[in-house]
C-alpha positions in Angstrom: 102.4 139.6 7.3 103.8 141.9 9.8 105.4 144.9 8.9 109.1 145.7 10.0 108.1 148.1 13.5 105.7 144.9 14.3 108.7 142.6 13.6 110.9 144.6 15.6 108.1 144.9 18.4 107.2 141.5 18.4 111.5 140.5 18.8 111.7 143.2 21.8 108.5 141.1 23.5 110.2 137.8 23.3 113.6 138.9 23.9 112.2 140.6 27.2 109.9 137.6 28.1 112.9 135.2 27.6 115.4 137.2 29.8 112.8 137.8 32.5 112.3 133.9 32.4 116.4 132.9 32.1 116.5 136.0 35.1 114.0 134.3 37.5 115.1 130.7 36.9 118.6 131.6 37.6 117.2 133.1 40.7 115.3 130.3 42.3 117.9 127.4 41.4 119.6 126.3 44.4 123.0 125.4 42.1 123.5 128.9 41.1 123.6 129.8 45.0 126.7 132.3 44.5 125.2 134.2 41.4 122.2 135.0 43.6 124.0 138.1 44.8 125.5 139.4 41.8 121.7 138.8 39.9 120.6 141.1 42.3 123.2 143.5 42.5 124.1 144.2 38.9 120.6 145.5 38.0 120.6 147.6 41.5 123.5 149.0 40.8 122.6 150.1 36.8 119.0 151.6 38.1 120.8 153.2 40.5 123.6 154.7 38.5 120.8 155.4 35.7 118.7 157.4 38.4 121.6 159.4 39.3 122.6 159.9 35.8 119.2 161.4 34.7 119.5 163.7 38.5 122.9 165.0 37.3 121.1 166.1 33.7 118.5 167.8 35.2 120.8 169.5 37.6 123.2 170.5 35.0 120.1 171.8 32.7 118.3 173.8 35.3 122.0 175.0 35.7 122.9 176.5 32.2 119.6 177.5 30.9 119.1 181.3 31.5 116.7 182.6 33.7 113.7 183.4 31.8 112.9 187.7 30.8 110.8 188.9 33.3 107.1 189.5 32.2 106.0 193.1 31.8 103.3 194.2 33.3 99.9 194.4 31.3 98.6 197.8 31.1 94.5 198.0 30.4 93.5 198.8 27.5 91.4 202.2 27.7 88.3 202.2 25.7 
């Protein structure tokens, strides 16, 4: 018996495993000639706009966050 984060892995696997299959099949069959550029452009296109979407957080982070305080200098400790 698996328990329910095993259930939900194991669905996540076969899902992925299933689309990769349906994805390359769809690929390689001459009848589906015309898809052939939108199979290949769609995903481009969402890794690209994801890769520019995670760019435009860090810019806007490194953009509002306050310089950091200065660090004193140590003094030594006299003995």
């Amino acid at each position: 018996m698996v328990n329910k984060d095993q259930g939900i892995g194991w669905l996540i696997c076969i899902l992925c495993v299933a689309i990769a299959a349906a994805y390359t099949f769809a690929l390689l069959y001459p009848a589906l000639e015309a898809l052939r550029l939108w199979l290949v452009a769609i995903p481009v296109f969402i890794a690209f706009i994801a890769v520019l979407g995670i760019g435009a957080w860090i810019g806007w982070t490194m953009a509002t966050t306050p310089p950091p305080k200065p660090i004193e200098e140590i003094q030594p400790e006299t003995t």
